[in-house]
ZADRENLUM-689879 format. One record per residue (C-alpha): residue in three letters; x, y, z. Coordinates in steps of 0.001 Angstrom, whole numbers. Each point is the difference from the previous one (the first is absolute). Last residue first. Example, Ala and Ser with C-alpha at 12.3 -4.5 7.8 and 13.67 -1.06 7.14 Angstrom:
residues 2
R  type       c1       c2       c3
R   SER    13670    -1060     7140
R   ALA    -1370    -3440      660
end
This chain:
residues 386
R  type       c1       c2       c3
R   UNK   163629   145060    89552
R   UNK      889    -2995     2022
R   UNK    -2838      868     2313
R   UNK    -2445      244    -2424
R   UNK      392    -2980    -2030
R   UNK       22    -2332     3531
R   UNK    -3778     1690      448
R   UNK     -950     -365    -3832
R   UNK     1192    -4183      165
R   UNK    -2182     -103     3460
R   UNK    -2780     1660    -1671
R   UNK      168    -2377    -3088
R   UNK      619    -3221     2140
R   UNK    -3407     1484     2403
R   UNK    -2348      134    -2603
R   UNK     1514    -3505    -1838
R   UNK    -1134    -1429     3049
R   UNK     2839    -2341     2465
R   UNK     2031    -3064     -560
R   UNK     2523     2175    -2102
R   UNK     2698     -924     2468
R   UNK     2864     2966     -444
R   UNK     3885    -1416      226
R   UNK     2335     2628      -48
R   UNK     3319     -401    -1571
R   UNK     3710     1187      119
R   UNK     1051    -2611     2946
R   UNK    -1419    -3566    -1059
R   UNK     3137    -1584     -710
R   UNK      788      410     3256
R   UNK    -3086    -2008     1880
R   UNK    -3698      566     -411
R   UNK     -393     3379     2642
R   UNK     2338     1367    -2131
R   UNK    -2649      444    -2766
R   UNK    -1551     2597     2408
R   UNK    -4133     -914      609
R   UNK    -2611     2086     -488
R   UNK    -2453     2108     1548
R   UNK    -1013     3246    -1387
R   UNK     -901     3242     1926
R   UNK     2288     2047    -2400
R   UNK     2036     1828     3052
R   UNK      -41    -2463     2250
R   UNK      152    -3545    -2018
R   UNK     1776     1423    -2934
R   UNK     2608     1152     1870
R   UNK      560    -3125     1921
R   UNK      109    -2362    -3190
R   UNK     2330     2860    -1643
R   UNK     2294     -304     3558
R   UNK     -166    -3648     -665
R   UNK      621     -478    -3463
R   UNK     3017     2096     -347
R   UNK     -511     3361    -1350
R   UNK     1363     1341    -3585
R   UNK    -3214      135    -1654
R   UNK     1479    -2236    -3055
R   UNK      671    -3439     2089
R   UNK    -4058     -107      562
R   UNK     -350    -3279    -1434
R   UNK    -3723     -800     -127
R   UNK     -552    -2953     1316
R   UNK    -4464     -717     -483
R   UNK    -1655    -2497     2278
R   UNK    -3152    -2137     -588
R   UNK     1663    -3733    -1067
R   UNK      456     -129    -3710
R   UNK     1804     1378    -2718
R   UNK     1177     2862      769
R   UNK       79     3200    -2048
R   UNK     3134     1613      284
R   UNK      445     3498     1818
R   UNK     2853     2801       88
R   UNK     -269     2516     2206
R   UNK     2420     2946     -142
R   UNK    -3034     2671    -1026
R   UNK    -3511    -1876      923
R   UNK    -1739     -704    -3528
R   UNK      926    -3472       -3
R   UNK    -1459     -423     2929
R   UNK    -3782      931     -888
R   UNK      658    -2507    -2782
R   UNK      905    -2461     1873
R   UNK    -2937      696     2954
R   UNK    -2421     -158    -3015
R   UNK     1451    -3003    -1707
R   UNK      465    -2180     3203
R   UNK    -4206     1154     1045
R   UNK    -1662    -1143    -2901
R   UNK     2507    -3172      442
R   UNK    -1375     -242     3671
R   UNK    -3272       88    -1364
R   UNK      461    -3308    -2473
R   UNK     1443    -1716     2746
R   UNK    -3092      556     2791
R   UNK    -2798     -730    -3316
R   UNK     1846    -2878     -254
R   UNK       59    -1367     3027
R   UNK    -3681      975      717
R   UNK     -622    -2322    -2929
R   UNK     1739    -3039     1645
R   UNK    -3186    -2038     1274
R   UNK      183    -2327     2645
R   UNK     2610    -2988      888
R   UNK     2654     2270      825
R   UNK    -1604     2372     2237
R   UNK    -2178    -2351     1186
R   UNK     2225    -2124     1715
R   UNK     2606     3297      886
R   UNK    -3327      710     1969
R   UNK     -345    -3135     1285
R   UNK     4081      269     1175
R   UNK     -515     3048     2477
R   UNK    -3717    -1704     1534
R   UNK     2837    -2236     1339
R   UNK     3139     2592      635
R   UNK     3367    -1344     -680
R   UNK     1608    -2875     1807
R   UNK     2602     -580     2958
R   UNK     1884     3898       -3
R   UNK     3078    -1731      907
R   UNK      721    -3329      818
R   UNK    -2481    -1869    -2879
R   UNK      707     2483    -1669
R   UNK     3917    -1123     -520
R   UNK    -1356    -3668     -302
R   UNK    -1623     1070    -3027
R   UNK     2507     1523    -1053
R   UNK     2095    -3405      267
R   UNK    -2898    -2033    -1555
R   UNK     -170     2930    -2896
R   UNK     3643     -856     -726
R   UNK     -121    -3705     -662
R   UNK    -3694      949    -2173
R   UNK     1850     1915    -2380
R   UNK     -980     3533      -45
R   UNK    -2972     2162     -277
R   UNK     -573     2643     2478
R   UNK    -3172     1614     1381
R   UNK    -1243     3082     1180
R   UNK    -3219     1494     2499
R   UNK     -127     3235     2193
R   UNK    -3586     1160      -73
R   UNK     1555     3276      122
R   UNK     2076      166    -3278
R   UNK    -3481    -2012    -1899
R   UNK     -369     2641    -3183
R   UNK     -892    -3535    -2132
R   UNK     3455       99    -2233
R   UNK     2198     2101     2643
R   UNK     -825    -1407     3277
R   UNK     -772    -3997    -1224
R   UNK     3288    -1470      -28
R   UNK     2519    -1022    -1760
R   UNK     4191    -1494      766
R   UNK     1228    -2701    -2864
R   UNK     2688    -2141     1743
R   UNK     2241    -1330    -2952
R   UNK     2508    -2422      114
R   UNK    -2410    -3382    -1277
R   UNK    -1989     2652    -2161
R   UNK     3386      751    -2124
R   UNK      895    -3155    -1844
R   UNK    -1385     1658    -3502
R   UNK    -1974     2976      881
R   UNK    -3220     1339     1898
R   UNK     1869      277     3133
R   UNK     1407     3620    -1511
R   UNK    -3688     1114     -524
R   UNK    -1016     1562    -3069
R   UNK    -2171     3509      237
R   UNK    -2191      700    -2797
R   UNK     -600     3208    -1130
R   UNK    -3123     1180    -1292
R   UNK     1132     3673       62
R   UNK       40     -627     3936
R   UNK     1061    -2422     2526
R   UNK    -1647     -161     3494
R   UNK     -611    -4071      263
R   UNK     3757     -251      487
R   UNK     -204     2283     2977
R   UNK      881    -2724     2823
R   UNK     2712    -1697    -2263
R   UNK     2643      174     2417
R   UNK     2214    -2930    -1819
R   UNK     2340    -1806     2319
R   UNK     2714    -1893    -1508
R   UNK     2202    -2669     1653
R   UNK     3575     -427    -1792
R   UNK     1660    -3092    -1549
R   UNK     2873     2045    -1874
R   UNK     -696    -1233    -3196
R   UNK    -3777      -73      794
R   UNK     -196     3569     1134
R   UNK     2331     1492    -2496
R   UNK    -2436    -1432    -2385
R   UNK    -3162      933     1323
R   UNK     1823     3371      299
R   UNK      344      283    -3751
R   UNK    -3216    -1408     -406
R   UNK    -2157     2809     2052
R   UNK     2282     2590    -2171
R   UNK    -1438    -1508    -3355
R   UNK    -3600      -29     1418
R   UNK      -31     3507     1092
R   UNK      383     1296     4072
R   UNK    -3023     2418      310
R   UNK      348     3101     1273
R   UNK    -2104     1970     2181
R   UNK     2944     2111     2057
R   UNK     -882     -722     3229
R   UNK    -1305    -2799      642
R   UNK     1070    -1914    -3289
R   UNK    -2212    -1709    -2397
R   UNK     1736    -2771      349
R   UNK     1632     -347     3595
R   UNK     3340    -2071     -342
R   UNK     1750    -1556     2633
R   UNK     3470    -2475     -493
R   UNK      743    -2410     3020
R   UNK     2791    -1970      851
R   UNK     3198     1764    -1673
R   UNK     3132    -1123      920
R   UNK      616    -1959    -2874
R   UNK     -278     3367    -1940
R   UNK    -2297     2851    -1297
R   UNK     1302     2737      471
R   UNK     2184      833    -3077
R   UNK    -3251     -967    -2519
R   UNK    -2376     2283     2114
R   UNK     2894     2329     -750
R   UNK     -694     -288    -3389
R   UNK    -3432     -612     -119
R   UNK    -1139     3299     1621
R   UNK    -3108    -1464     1413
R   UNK    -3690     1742    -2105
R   UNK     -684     3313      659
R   UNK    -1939      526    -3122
R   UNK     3844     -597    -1862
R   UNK     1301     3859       68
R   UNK    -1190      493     3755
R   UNK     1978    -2757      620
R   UNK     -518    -2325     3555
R   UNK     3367      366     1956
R   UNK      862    -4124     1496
R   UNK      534      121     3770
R   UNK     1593    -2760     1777
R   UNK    -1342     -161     3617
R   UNK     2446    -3261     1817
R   UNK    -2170    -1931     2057
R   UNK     -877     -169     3790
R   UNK    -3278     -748      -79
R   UNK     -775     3051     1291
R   UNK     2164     1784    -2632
R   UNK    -1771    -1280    -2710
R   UNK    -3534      405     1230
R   UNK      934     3974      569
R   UNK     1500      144    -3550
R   UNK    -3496    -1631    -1333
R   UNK    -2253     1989     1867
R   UNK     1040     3416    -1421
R   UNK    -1166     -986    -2945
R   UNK     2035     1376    -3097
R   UNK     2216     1870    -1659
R   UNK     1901    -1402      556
R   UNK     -624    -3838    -1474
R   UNK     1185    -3427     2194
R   UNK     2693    -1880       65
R   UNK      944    -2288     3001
R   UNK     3393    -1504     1019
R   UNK     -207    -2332     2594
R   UNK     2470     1011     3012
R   UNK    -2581    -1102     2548
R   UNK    -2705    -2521    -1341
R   UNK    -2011      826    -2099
R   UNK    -3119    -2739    -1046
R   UNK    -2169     -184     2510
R   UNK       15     3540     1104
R   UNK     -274      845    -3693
R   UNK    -3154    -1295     -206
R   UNK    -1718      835     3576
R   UNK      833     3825    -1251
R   UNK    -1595      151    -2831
R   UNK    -2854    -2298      285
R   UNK     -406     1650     3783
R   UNK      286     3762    -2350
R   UNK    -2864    -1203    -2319
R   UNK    -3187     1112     2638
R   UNK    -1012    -3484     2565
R   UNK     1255    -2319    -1589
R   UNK    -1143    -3290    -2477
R   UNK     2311    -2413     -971
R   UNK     -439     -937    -3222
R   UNK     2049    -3088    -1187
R   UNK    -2614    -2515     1815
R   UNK    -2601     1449    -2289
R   UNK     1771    -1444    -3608
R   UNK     1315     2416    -2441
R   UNK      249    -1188    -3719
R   UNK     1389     2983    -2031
R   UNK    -1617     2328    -2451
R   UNK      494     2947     2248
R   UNK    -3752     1005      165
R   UNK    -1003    -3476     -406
R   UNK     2459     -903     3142
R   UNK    -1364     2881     2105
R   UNK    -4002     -852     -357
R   UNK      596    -3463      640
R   UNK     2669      432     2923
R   UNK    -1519     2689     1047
R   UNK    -3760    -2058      145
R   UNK     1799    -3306     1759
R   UNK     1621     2557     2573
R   UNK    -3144     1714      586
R   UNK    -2146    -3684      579
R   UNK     2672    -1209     1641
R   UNK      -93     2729     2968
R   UNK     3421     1585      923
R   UNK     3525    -1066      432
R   UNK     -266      240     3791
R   UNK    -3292    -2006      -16
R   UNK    -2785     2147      972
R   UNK     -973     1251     3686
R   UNK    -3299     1060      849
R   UNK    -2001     2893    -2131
R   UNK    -2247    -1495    -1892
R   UNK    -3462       63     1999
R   UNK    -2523      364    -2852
R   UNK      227     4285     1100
R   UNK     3151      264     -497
R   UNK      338    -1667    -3899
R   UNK    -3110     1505     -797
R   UNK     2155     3503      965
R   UNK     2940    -1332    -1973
R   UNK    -2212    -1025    -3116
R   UNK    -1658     3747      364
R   UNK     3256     1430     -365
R   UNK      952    -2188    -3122
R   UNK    -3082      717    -1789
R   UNK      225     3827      545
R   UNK     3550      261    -1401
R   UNK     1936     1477     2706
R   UNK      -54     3783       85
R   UNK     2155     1579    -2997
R   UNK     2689     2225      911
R   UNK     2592    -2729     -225
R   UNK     2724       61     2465
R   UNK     4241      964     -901
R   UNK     -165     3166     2345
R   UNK     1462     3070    -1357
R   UNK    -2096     1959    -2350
R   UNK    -2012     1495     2795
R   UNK    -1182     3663    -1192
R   UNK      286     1505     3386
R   UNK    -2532     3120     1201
R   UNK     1480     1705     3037
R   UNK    -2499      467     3419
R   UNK     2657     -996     2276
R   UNK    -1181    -3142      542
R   UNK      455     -632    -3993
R   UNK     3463     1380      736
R   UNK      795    -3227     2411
R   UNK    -1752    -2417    -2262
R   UNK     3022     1003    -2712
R   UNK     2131     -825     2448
R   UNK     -863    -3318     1052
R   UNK     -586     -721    -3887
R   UNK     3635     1125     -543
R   UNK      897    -2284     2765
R   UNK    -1900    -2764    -1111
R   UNK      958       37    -3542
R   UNK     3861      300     1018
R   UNK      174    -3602     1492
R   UNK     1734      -53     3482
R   UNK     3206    -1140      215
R   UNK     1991    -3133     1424
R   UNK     3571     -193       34
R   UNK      407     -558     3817
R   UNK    -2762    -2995     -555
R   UNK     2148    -3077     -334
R   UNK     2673     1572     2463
R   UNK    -2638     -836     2685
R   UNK     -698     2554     2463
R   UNK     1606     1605     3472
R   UNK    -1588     1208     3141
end
C-alpha cells in the first residue's frame, strides 16, 4: 500500500508522546510531576459548564451552521473587536471546532504550492505541518532569547519577499511566552503591506499576560485588519481544551471560503459546545483573572526555582503558562536532558527540539499546575543534576 506525498513529512507532536510516556510510569507505580502538556489545571468555570449541560438538556445539540451560531459570532465579534479596538462584524468570525481548523482551513485557502510561508521556531508544531500540507514553502524565522523571543528582524527582513504569501505570528508565544512588542508588530506590518502578504496572528493566550501587560494585536494597525486572520479560542482563557471550541477573524471573502472548507470536513462544531463559549463570553470575567493572576504566582516561582538549577538559564515570560529555560550550559542536548529528567527525576517536560531548530538548547516546562508540585518538581530536576 502506498500514501500521499502530502503526509510523508508528517510527525507526531512531542506533548503527546512525552505525556504517553509519562502515563506509562504512572502504571508502573512512579510518581510524574507533569509539566508538559500545554492544558489549564483549572476545571471549567462553573457557569460555563452548567450553560453546556442546560444547553443538552433544552435539546441543543442538532446541527449548527458551519460558521457557527449568530448569536456567538455576533458576541466575539463584539467582545473581540473592543478588546482589539477594531470594528469586527459576526460574518468575519468563523467559528471551529478547537483553533487548529482556523489554522489550518486559513492557510489552505490561501497557499498554494511553492508559496513562501514564514512562520516563528520556535514554535507550534502545527503551523510547519499546515504549511507543508498545503504545499507551501516552511521559512523559519529564530525567535531571540536576547529580545523576549521576539522574530529576529534581520533575517525576518531577508525572508520576506514577493514570494511570500503568508506571515504567522503567535503573541505570547507557545513555547517560549513572549510577547511580540508594538515596534516589532509594525515593522512586519510594514513588510507585510509592501510586499502584499497575508498575516495570521495566533492570539489564543493573549488574555494570559502578566505584570499588567497588555498584548497589541498585529490586525489592530493601520491597513492591517483587511490581511490579517486573528486565530482565539476558548481552551486557554476559560480552561475549555476539551470542550473543543475556536474562532477566526478575517475578512468576510475569506471566512466564506473557510466556511465552505467546514462545510466538507468536520460540518459544524458541537451545539451545547458553542452555548457554553455563549456564556463564557457574555458572563462574568473574574474567574479570568483570578486564573492569570495565579499563573504569574506560579511563572515567578518556577523562574526562580530555575534559575537556581546549575547550566540553566531562565527568563521570565511574559505571558502564556510555559517557562524556556535554556539549558545550553549542562552540556546535554535537549532531548536526552528531556528524557533524563523524565526517568530518573520523575518530571515531565517537553525538549525545546520538539518546537523546530531554533528550539534545540531549551526545555519548555508548562506551569499550568500547583505551586506544591512546581517546587517539588524544580527540587527533583535539582537533584539529579547535582
Amino acid at each position: 500500500m502506498s500514501y500521499a506525498t502530502r503526509i510523508a513529512n508528517l510527525k507526531p507532536e512531542g506533548a503527546y508522546q512525552v505525556l504517553a510516556r509519562a502515563n506509562q510510569l504512572e502504571a508502573e507505580g512512579r510518581e510524574i510531576i507533569h509539566l508538559e502538556i500545554g492544558q489549564p489545571d483549572y476545571a471549567t468555570f462553573e457557569n460555563v459548564s452548567e450553560a453546556g449541560i442546560a444547553a443538552i438538556r433544552a435539546g441543543h445539540t442538532r446541527y449548527t451552521p458551519p460558521s457557527g451560531m449568530p448569536s456567538l459570532r455576533e458576541a466575539i465579534a463584539e467582545d473581540s473587536g473592543q478588546r482589539r479596538g477594531i470594528s469586527i462584524q459576526p460574518d468575519e468570525v468563523v467559528i471551529s471546532p478547537g483553533g487548529k481548523p482556523n489554522l489550518f482551513f486559513p492557510t489552505l485557502a490561501l497557499v498554494e504550492p511553492g508559496d513562501e510561508v514564514i512562520y516563528p521556531d520556535p514554535g507550534f508544531p502545527t503551523y510547519e505541518a499546515m504549511i507543508g500540507l498545503a504545499g507551501g514553502v516552511p521559512m523559519p524565522v529564530p525567535l531571540l532569547e536576547e529580545s523576549n523571543f521576539s522574530f529576529d528582524l534581520d533575517v525576518f527582513d531577508r525572508l520576506v519577499s514577493k514570494r511570500t504569501k503568508l506571515i504567522i505570528l503567535n503573541s505570547p508565544s507557545n513555547p517560549t511566552g513572549g510577547v511580540i512588542p508594538l515596534a516589532d508588530l509594525e515593522h512586519i506590518a510594514q513588510k507585510a503591506q509592501e510586499f502584499n502578504c497575508w498575516v495570521m496572528s495566533d492570539e489564543i493566550y493573549a488574555r494570559l499576560a502578566y505584570d499588567g501587560l497588555k498584548i497589541s494585536s498585529i490586525a489592530s494597525l493601520p491597513g492591517m485588519k483587511e490581511r490579517t486572520v486573528i486565530v482565539d479560542g476558548f481552551s486557554k482563557t476559560y480552561s475549555m481544551t476539551g470542550w473543543r471550541l475556536g474562532y477566526g477573524i478575517m475578512p468576510r471573502e475569506l471566512a466564506s471560503r473557510v466556511d465552505l472548507l467546514l462545510t466538507h470536513s468536520v460540518g459544524s462544531t458541537a451545539h451545547f459546545t458553542q452555548f457554553a463559549g455563549l456564556e463564557a463570553i457574555t458572563g462574568p470575567q473574574d474567574m479570568v483573572d483570578v486564573m492569570v493572576a495565579e499563573y504569574q504566582r506560579r511563572r515567578d516561582v518556577i523562574v526562580n526555582g530555575l534559575n537556581q538549577i546549575a547550566g540553566f538559564i531562565c527568563q521570565k515570560p511574559q505571558g502564556a503558562f510555559y517557562a524556556f529555560p535554556n539549558i545550553k550550559g549542562t552540556g546535554m542536548k535537549s532531548n536526552e536532558l528531556a528524557n533524563l529528567l523524565l526517568e530518573k527525576a520523575g518530571v515531565a517536560l517537553l525538549p525545546g527540539s520538539s518546537f523546530g531548530e531554533f528550539g534545540e538548547g531549551y526545555l519548555r516546562l508548562s506551569y499550568a499546575n500547583s505551586i506544591e508540585n512546581i517546587k517539588k518538581g524544580m527540587q527533583q530536576i535539582k537533584s539529579v543534576l547535582g
